[in-house]
Chimera marker file (.cmm) of the C-alpha trace (Angstrom):
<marker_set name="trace">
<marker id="1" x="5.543" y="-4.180" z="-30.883" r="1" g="1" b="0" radius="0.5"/>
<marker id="2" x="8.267" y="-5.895" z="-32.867" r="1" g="1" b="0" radius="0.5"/>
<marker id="3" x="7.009" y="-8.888" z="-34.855" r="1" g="1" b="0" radius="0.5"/>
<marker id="4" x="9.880" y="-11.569" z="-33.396" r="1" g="1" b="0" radius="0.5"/>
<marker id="5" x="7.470" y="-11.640" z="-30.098" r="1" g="1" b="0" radius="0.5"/>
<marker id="6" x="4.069" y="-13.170" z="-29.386" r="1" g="1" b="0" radius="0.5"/>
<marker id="7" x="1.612" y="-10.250" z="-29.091" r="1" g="1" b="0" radius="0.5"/>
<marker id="8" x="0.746" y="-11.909" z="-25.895" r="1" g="1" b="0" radius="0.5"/>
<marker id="9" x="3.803" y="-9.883" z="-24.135" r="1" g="1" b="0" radius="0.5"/>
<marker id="10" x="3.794" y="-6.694" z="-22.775" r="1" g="1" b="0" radius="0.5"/>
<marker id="11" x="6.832" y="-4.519" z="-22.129" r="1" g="1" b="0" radius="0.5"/>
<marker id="12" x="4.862" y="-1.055" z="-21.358" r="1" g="1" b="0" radius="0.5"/>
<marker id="13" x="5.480" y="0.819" z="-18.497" r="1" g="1" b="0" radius="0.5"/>
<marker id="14" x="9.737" y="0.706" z="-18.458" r="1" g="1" b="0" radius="0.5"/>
<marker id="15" x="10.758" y="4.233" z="-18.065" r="1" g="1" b="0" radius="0.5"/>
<marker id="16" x="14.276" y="3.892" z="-18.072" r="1" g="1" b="0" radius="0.5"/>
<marker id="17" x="14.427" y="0.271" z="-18.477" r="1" g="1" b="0" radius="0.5"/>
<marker id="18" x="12.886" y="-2.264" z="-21.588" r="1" g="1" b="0" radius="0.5"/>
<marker id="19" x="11.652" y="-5.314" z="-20.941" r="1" g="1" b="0" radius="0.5"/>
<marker id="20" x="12.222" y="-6.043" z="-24.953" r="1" g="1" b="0" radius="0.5"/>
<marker id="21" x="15.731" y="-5.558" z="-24.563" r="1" g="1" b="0" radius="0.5"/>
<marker id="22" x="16.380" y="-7.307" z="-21.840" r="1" g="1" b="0" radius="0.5"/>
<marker id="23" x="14.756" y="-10.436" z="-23.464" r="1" g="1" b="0" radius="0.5"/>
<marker id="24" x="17.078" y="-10.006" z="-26.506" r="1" g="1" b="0" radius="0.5"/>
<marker id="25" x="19.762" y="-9.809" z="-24.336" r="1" g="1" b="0" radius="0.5"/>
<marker id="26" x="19.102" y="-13.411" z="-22.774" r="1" g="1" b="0" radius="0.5"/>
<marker id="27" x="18.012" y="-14.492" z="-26.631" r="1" g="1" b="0" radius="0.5"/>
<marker id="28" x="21.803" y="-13.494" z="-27.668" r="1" g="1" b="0" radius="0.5"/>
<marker id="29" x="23.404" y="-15.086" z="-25.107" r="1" g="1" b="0" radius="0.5"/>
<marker id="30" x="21.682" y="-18.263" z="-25.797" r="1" g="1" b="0" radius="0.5"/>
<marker id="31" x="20.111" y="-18.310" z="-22.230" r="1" g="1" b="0" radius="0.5"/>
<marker id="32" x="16.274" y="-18.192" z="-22.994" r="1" g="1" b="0" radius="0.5"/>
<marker id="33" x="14.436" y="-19.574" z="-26.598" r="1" g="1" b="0" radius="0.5"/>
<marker id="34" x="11.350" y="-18.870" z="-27.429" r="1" g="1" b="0" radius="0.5"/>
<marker id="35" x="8.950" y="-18.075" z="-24.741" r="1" g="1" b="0" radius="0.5"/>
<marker id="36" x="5.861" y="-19.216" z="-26.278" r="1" g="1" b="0" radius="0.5"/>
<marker id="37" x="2.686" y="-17.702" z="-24.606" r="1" g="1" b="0" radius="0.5"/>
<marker id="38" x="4.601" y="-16.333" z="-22.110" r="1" g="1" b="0" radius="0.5"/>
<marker id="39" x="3.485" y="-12.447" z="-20.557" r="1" g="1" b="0" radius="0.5"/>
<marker id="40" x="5.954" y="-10.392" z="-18.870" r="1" g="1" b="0" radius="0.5"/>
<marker id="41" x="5.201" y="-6.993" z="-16.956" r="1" g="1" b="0" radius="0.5"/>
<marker id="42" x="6.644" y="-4.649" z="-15.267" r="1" g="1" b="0" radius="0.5"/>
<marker id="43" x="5.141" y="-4.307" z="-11.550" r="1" g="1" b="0" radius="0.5"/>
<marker id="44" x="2.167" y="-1.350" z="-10.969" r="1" g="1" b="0" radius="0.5"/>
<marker id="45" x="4.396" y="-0.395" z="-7.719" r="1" g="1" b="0" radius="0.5"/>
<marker id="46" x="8.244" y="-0.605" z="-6.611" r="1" g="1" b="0" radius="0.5"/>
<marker id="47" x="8.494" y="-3.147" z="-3.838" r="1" g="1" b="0" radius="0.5"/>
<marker id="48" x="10.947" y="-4.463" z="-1.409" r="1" g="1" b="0" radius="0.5"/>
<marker id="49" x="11.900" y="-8.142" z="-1.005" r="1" g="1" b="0" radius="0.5"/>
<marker id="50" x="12.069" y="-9.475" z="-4.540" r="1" g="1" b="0" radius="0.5"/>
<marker id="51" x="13.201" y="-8.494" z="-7.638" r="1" g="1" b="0" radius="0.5"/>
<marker id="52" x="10.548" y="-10.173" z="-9.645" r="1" g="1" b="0" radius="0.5"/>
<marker id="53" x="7.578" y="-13.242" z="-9.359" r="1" g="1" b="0" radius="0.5"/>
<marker id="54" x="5.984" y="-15.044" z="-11.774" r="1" g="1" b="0" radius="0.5"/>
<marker id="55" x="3.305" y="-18.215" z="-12.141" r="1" g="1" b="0" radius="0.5"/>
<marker id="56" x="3.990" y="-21.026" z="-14.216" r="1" g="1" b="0" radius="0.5"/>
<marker id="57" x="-0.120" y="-22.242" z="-14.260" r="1" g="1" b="0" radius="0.5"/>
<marker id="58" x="-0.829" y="-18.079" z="-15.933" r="1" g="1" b="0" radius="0.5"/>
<marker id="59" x="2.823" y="-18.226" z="-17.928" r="1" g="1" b="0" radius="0.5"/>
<marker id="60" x="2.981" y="-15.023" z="-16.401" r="1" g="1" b="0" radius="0.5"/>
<marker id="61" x="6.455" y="-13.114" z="-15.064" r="1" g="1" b="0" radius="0.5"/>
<marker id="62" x="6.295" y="-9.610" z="-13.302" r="1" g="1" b="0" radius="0.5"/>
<marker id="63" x="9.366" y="-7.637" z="-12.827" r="1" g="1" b="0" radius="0.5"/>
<marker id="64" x="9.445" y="-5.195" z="-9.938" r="1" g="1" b="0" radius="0.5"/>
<marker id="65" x="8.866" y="-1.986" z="-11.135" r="1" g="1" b="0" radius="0.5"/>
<marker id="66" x="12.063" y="-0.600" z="-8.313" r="1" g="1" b="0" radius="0.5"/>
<marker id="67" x="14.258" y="-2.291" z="-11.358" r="1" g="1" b="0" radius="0.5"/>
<marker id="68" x="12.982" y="0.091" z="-13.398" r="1" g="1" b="0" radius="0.5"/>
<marker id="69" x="16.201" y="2.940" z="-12.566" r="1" g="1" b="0" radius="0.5"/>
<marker id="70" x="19.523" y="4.043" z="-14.399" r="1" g="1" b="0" radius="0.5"/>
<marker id="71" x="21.040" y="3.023" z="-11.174" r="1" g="1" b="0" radius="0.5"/>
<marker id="72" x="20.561" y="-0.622" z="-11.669" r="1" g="1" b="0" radius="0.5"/>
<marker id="73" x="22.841" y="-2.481" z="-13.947" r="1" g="1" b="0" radius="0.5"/>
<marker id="74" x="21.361" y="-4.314" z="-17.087" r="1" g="1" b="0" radius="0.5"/>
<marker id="75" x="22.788" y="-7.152" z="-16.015" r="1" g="1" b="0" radius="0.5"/>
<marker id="76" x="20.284" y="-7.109" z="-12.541" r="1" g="1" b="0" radius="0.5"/>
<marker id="77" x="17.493" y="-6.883" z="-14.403" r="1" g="1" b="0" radius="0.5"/>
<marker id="78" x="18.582" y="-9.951" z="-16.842" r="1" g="1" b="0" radius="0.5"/>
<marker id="79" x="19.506" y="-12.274" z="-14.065" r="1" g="1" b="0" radius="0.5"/>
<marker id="80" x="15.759" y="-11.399" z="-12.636" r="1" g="1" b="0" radius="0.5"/>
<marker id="81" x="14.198" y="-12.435" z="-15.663" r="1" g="1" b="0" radius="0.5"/>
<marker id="82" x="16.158" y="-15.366" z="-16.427" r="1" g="1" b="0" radius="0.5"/>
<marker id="83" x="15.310" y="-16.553" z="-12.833" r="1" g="1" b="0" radius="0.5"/>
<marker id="84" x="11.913" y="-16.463" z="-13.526" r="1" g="1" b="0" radius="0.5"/>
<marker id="85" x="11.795" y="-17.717" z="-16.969" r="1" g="1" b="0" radius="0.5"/>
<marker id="86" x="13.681" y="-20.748" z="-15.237" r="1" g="1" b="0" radius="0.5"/>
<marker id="87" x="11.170" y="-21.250" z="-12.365" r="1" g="1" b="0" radius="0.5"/>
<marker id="88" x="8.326" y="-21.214" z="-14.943" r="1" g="1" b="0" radius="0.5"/>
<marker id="89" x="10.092" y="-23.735" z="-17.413" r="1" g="1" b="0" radius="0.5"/>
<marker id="90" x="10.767" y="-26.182" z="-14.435" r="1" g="1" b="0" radius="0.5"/>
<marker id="91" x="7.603" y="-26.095" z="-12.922" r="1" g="1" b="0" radius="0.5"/>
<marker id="92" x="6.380" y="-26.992" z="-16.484" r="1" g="1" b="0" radius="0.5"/>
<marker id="93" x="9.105" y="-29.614" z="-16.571" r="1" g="1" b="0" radius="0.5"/>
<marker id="94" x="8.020" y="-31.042" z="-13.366" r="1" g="1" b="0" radius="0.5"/>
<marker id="95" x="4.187" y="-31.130" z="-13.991" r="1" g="1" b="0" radius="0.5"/>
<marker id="96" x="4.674" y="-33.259" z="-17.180" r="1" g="1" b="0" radius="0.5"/>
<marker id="97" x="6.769" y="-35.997" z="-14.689" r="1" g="1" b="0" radius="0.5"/>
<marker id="98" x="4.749" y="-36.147" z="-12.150" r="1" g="1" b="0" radius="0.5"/>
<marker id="99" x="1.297" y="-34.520" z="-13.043" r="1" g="1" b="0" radius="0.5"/>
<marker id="100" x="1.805" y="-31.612" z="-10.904" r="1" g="1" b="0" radius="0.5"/>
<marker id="101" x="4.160" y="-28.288" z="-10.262" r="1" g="1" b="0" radius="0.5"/>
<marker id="102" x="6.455" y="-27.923" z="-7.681" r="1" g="1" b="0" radius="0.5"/>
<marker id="103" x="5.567" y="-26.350" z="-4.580" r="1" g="1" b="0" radius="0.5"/>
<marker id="104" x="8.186" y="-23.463" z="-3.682" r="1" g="1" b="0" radius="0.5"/>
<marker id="105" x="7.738" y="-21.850" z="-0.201" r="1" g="1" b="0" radius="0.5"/>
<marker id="106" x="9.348" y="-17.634" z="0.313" r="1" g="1" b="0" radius="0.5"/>
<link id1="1" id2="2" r="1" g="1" b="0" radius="0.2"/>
<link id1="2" id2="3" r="1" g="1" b="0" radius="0.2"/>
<link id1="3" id2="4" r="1" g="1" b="0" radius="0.2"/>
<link id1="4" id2="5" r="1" g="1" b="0" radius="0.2"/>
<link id1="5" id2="6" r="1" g="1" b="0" radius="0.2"/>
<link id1="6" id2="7" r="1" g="1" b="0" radius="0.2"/>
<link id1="7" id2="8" r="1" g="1" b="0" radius="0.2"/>
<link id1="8" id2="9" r="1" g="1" b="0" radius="0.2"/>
<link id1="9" id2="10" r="1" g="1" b="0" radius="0.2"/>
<link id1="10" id2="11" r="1" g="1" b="0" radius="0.2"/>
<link id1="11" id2="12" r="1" g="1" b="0" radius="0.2"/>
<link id1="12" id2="13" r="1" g="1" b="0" radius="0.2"/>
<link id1="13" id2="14" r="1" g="1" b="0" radius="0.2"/>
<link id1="14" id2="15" r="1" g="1" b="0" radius="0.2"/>
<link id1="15" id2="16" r="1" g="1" b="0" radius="0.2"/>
<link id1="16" id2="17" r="1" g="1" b="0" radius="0.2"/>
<link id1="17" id2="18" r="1" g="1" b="0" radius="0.2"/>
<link id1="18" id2="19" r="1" g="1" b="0" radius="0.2"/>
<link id1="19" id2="20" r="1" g="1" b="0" radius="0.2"/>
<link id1="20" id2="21" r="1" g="1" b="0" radius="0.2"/>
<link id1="21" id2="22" r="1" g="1" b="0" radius="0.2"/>
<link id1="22" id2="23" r="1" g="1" b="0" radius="0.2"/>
<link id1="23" id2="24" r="1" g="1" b="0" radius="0.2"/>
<link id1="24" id2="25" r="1" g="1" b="0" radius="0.2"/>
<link id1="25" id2="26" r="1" g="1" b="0" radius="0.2"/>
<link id1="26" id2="27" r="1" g="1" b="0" radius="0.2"/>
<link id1="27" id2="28" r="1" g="1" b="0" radius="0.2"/>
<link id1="28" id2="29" r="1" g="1" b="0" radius="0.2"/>
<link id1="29" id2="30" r="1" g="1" b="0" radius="0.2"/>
<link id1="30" id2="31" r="1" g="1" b="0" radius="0.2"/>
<link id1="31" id2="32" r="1" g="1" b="0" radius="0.2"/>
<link id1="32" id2="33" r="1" g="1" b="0" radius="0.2"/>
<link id1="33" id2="34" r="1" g="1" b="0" radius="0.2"/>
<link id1="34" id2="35" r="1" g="1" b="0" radius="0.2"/>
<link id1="35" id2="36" r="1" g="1" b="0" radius="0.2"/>
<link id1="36" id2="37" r="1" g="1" b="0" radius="0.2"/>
<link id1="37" id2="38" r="1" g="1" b="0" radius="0.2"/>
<link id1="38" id2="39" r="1" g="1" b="0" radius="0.2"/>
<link id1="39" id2="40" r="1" g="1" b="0" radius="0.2"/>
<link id1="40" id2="41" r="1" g="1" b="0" radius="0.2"/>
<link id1="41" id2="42" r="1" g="1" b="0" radius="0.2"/>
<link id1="42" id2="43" r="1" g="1" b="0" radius="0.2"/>
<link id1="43" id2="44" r="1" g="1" b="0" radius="0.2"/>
<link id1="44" id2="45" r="1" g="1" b="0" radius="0.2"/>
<link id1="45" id2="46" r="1" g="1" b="0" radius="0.2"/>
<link id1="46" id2="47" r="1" g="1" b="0" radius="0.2"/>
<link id1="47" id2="48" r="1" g="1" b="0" radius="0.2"/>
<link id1="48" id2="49" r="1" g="1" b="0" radius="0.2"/>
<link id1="49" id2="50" r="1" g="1" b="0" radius="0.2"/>
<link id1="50" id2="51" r="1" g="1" b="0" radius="0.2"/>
<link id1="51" id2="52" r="1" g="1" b="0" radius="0.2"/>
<link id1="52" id2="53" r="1" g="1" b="0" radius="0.2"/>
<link id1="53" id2="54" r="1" g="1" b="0" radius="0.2"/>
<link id1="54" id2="55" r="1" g="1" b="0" radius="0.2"/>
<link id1="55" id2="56" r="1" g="1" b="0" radius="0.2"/>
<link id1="56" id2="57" r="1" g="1" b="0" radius="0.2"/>
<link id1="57" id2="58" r="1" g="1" b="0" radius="0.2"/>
<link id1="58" id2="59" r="1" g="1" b="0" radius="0.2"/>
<link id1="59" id2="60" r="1" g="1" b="0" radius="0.2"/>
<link id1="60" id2="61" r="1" g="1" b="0" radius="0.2"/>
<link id1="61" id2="62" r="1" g="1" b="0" radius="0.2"/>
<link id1="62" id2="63" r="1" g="1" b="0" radius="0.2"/>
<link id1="63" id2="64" r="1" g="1" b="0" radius="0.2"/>
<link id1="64" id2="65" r="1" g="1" b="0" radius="0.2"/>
<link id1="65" id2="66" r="1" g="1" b="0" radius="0.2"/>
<link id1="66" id2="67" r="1" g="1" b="0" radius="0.2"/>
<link id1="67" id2="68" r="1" g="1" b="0" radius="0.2"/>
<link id1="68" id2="69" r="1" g="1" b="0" radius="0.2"/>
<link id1="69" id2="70" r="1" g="1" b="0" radius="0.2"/>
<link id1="70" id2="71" r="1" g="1" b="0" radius="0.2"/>
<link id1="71" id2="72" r="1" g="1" b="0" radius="0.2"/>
<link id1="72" id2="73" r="1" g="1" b="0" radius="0.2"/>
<link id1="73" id2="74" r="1" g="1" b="0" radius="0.2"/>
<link id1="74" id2="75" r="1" g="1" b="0" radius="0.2"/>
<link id1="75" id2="76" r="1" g="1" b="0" radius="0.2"/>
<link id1="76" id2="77" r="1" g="1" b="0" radius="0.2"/>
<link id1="77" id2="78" r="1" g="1" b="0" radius="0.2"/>
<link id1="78" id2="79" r="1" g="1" b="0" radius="0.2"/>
<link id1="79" id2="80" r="1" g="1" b="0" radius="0.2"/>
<link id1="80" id2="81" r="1" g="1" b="0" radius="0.2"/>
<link id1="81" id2="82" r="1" g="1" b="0" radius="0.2"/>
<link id1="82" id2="83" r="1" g="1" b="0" radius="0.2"/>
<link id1="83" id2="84" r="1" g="1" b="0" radius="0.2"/>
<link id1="84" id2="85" r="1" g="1" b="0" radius="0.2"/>
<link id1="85" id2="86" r="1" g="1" b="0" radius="0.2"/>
<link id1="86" id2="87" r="1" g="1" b="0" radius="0.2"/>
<link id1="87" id2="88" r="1" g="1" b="0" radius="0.2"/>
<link id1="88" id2="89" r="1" g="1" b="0" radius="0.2"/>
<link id1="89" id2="90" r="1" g="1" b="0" radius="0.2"/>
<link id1="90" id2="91" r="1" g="1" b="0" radius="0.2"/>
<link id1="91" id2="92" r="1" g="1" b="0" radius="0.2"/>
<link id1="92" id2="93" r="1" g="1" b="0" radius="0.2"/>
<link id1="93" id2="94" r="1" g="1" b="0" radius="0.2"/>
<link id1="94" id2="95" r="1" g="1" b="0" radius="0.2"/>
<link id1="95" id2="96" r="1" g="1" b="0" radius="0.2"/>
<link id1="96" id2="97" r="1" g="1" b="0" radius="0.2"/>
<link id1="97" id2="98" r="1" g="1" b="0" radius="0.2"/>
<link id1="98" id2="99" r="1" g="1" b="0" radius="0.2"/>
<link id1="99" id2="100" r="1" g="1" b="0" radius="0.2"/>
<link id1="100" id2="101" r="1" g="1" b="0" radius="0.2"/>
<link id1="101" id2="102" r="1" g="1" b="0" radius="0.2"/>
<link id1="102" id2="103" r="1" g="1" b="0" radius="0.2"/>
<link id1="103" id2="104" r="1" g="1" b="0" radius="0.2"/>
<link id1="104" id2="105" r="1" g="1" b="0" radius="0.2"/>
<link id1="105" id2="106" r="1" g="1" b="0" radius="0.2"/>
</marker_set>
């Protein structure tokens, strides 16, 4: 694994798609910094519903593995991430104003 990430992610399991990449995508475009301790994974099993989760108390993001296709633009899979690199940061944000994370409901 590239030395410019924390060993603590994880971008196995992409078969047509690279977690890495997308991440240096975002990093180019100035949308996402460092993301500290941060884990990212692709999902054991394509799903239906959501394109990725994550959980701001385990600083953990999982990307559906259905994103993992030729068929789906680059640009998909960056907006997924980026969502959930957001919801992480701001439930961070929010526990250090008020002592606790926000609730989300969906």
């Amino acid at each position: 694994m590239p030395e410019r990430y924390p060993s603590s992610l994880s971008f196995e399991g992409g078969e047509h798609k690279s977690l890495e990449e997308a991440l240096d995508r975002l990093k180019e475009k100035g949308f996402i910094g460092d993301l500290g301790k941060t884990r990212i994974f692709w999902s054991n099993e394509a799903t239906s519903g959501r394109g990725g989760w994550s959980s701001a108390l385990m600083k953990v993001i999982t990307v559906n593995r259905k994103l993992d296709s030729d068929s789906v633009p680059d640009e998909v899979l960056d907006a997924v991430i980026l969502n959930e690199v957001a919801n992480i940061e701001c439930d961070f944000a929010m526990s250090l104003v008020t002592g606790r994370g926000r609730s989300r409901t969906g």
